[in-house]
C-alpha positions in Angstrom: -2.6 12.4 -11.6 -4.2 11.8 -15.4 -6.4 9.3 -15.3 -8.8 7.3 -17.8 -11.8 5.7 -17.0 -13.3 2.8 -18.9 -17.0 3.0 -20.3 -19.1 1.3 -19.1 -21.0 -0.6 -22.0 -17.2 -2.3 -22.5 -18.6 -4.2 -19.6 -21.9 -5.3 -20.5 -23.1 -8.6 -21.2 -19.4 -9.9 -20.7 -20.0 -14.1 -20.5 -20.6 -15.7 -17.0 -20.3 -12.4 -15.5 -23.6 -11.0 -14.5 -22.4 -9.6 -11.1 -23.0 -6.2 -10.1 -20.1 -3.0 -9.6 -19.8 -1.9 -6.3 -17.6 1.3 -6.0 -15.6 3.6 -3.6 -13.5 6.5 -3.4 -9.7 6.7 -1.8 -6.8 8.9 -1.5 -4.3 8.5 -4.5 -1.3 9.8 -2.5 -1.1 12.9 -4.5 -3.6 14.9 -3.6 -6.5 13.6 -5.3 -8.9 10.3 -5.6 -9.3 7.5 -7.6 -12.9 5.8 -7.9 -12.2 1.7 -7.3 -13.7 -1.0 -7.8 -15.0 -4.3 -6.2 -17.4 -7.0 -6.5 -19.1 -7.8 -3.3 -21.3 -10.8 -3.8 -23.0 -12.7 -0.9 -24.6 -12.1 2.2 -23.1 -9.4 4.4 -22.4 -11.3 7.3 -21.2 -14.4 6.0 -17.3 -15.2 6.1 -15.5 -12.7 4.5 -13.4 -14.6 1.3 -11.1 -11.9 -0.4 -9.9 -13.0 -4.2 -7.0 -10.6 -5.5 -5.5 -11.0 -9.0 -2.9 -10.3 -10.9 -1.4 -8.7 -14.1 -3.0 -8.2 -16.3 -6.4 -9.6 -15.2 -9.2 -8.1 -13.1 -11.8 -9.9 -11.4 -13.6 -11.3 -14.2 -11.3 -14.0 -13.2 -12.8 -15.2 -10.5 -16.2 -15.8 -12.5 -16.4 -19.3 -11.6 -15.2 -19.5 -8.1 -17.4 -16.8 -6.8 -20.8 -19.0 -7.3 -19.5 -21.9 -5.3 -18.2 -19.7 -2.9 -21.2 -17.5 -2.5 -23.9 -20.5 -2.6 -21.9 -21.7 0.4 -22.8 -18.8 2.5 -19.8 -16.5 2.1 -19.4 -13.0 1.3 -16.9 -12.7 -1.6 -15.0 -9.8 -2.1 -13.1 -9.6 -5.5 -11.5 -6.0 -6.5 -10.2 -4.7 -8.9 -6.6 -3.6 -9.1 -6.2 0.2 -9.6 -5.1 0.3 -13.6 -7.1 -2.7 -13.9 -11.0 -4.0 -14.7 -13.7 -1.3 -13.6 -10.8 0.9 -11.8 -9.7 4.3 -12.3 -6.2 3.8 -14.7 -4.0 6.1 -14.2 -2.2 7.1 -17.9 1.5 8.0 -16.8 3.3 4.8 -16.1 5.4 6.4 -13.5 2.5 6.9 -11.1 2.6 3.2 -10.4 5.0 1.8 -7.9 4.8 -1.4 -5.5 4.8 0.8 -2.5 1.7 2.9 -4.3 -0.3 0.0 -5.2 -0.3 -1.8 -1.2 -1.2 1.8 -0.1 -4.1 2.2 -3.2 -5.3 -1.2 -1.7 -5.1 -1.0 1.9 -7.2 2.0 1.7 -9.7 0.0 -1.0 -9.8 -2.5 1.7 -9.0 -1.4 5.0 -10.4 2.3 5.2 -13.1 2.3 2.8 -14.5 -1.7 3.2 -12.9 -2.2 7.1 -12.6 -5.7 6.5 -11.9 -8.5 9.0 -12.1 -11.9 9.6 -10.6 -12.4 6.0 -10.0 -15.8 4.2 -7.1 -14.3 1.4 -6.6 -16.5 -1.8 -4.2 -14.6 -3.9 -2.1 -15.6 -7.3 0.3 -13.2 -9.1 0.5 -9.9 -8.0 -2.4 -10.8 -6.2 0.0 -12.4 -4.1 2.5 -10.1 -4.1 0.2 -7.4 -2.7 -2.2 -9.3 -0.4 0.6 -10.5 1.1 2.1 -7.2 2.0 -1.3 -6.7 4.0 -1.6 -9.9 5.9 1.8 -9.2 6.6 1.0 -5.7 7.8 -2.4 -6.2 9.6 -2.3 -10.1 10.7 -5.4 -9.7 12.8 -7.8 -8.9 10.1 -6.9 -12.5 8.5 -8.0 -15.7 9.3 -6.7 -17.7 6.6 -4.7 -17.6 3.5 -5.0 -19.5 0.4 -2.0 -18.5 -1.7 -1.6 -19.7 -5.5 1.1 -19.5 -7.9 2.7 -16.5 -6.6 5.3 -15.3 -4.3 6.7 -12.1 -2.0 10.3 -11.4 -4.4 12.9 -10.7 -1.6 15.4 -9.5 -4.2 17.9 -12.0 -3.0 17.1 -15.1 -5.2 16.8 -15.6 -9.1 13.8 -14.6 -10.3 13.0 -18.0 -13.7 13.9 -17.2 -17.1 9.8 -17.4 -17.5 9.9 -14.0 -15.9 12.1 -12.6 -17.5 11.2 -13.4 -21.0 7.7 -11.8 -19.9 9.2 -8.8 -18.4 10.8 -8.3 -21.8 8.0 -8.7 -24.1 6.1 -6.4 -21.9 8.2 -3.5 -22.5 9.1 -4.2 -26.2 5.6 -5.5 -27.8 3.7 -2.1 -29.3 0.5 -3.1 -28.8 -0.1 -5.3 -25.5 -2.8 -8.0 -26.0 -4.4 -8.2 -23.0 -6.3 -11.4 -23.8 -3.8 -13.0 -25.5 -1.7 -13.5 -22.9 -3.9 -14.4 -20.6 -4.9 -17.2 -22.9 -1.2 -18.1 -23.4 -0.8 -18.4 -19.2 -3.9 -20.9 -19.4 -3.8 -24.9 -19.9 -7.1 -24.7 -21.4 -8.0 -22.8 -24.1 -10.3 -19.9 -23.6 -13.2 -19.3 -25.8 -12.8 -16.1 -28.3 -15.7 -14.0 -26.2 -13.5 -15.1 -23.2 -10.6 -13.2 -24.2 -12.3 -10.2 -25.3 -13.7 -9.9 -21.6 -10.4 -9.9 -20.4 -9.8 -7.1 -22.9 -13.1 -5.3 -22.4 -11.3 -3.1 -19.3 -8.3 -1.5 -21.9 -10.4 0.7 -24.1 -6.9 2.2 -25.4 -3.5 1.7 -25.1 -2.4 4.1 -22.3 -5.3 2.9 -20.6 -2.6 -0.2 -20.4 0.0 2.1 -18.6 -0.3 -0.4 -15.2 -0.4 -3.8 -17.2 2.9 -2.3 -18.9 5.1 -1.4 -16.1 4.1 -4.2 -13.3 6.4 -6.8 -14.5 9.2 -3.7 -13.9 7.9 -3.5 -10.5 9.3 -6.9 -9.3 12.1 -6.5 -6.7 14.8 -8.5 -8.5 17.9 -7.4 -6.9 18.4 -6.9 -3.2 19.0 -2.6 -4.0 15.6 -2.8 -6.1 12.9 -0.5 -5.0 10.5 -2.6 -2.0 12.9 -5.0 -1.7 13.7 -4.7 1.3 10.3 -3.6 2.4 9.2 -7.2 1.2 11.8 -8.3 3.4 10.4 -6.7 6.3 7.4 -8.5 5.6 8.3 -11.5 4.5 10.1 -11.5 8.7 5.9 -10.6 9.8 4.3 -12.9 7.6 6.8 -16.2 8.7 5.2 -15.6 12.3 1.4 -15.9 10.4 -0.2 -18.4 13.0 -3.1 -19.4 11.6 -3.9 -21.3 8.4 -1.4 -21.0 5.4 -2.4 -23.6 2.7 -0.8 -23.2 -0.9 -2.5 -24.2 -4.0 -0.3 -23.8 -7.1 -0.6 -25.2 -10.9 1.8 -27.6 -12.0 2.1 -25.7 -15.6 3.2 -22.4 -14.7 6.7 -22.0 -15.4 6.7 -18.2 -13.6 6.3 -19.5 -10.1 7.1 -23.3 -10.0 8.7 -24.2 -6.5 7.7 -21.5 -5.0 5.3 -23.5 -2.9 8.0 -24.4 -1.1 9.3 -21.8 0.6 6.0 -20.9 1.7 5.8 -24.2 3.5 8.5 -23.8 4.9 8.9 -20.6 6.3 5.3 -19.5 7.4 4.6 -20.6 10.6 0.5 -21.5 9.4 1.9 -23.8 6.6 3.2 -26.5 8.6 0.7 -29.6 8.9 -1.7 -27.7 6.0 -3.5 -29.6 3.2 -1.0 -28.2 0.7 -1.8 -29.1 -2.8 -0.5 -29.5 -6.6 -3.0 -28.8 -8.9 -2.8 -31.1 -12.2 -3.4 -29.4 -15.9 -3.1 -25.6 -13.6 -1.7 -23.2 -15.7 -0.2 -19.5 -14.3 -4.3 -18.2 -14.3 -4.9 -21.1 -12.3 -8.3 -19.6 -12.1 -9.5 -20.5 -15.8 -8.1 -24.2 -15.8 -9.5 -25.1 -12.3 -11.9 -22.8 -10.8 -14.1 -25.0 -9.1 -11.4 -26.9 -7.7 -10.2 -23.8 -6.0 -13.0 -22.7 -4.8 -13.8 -26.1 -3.0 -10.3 -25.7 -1.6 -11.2 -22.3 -0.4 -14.1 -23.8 1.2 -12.5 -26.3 2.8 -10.0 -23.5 4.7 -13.8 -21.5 5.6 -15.1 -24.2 6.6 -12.3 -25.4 9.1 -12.2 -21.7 10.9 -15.6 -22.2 11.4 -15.3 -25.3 13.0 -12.4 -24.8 15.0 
C-alpha cells in the first residue's frame, strides 16, 4: 500500500491547537503498517471521552471542546482518521473501503490504546464508524453522544444534500479542504482557521480518502456494508446504557435523523436529547463549548449513577 505522510512543520503553530501528537503503529490489512494518529490529552485515569470526526476534517476539530473536557478531569481521546490530519494517507483511492476503515480503527483503538469505559461523541463519519464499534464491542462503552450523523442502512433515501456533495466530490479538480468545511459551518471561520484544516493535505493525492468517502456511503440495500450496517444497526438498538443525540438545526445532510436514533436505541429513551440552535453540519465550530458541557453532563451522570 503507497502511502504519503504529511510534514510535519504543516502542523506547527496551527491556531488554538497547541496539543501534542501521540502516535502508534497497526496492521493495514495488506501486509504492512500504517503510523496513526491521536491526541491524548488529560490525565490517564480520568474518564475516557473518545471525539471521532468526519470527512474531511481531523481532530483539529475538536480544539475547543477538548479544554472544557480535560479541565473537568477527563482524558480525551481525539484520533485521527487514517487519510486524514497527522495520519498515514494512503495514495490509491481504492485502498479505502468502509469495512477497511472500522478495522484501521478498531485496531487504533482497541489493540493499540485498549480502551474502555468510553463516553463516544461522534458526527459524520465519525458516526458512521464509532458506531460500527459500540455496536461491535458494547462493553467498552459507557455512553454515547452522537451528533449529526447516522448508520446508512441502504434502505432509506439518503437528502439531496448528500447527494449534491457526493457529486462535487468526484467532479471538482482540486478539492478545497477548508472551504468546505467553512461552507458546512453557521459561523464563519477565520482565514488561518481554514488553512489548518488544510494544513494535513500537503498535495492532492494526499486527498485520495477525503475524495472517495462520500462513495463509501451504503445508499442502496446491494451497496457494499450495507448490510453489515444492518447487522449492527440490530446490536446497537439493544445499547442499554446512555444514548443522548445532539444535532445542529442547520445541517441539511443529516436533519431528522435524530429521530430514529430515539427511537430505536434502547439508551435513548428518557435521554436529555437536544436541538442545537445556529449548529451547522461541523457542529463542532458553531457550538463547541456547548457540546462539550453536554458531553459533561453524560460523564458526569455515569459517575454518579
Amino acid at each position: 500500500m503507497e502511502i504519503t505522510r504529511t510534514p510535519d512543520e504543516r502542523f506547527v503553530d496551527l491556531p488554538g491547537y497547541p496539543f501534542a501528537p501521540h502516535y502508534v503503529e497497526i496492521d493495514d490489512t495488506v501486509g504492512g503498517t500504517l503510523r496513526v494518529h491521536h491526541l491524548d490529552e488529560g490525565p490517564a485515569d480520568g474518564p475516557v471521552v473518545l471525539l471521532l470526526h468526519g470527512e474531511p476534517s481531523w481532530s483539529y476539530l475538536y480544539r475547543t471542546m477538548i479544554p472544557p473536557l480535560v479541565a473537568a478531569g477527563c482524558r480525551v481521546i481525539a484520533p485521527d482518521l487514517v487519510g486524514f490530519g497527522r495520519s498515514d494517507k494512503p495514495v490509491d483511492m481504492a485502498d479505502y473501503s468502509y469495512e477497511r476503515h472500522v478495522t484501521w480503527l478498531t485496531n487504533h483503538l482497541f489493540g493499540a490504546l485498549d480502551l474502555h469505559g468510553i463516553t463516544l461523541f461522534c458526527q459524520d463519519w465519525g458516526g458512521l464508524l464509532g458506531l460500527r464499534l459500540v455496536a461491535a464491542e458494547p462493553e467498552r462503552f459507557a455512553a454515547v453522544v452522537a451528533s449529526n450523523t447516522f448508520l446508512p442502512l441502504g434502505k432509506t433515501a439518503l437528502s439531496d444534500a448528500f447527494f449534491a456533495w457526493r457529486e462535487y466530490s468526484q467532479s471538482v479538480e482540486l478539492l478545497p479542504v477548508g472551504r468546505i468545511i467553512d461552507g458546512g459551518c453557521v459561523s464563519d471561520l477565520a482565514p488561518e482557521v481554514i488553512a489548518a484544516y488544510d494544513a494535513p493535505f500537503a498535495s492532492e493525492e494526499a486527498k485520495a480518502g477525503a475524495r472517495i468517502f462520500p462513495t463509501l456511503v451504503p445508499a442502496g440495500p446491494d451497496d457494499p456494508s450495507a448490510a453489515e450496517n444492518q447487522a449492527a444497526m440490530a446490536a446497537l438498538a439493544a445499547f442499554p446504557r446512555p444514548f443522548v443525540t445532539a444535532f445542529g438545526d442547520a445541517d441539511p445532510v443529516t436533519r431528522g435523523t435524530e429521530a430514529w436514533f430515539q427511537s430505536h436505541v434502547a439508551g435513548a429513551e428518557g435521554q436529555p436529547h437536544v436541538i442545537i440552535e445556529g449548529g451547522g453540519h461541523f457542529i463542532q465550530e458553531d457550538a463547541g463549548p456547548q457540546l462539550a458541557k453536554i458531553v459533561l453532563d453524560v460523564v458526569s451522570g455515569q459517575e454518579e449513577s
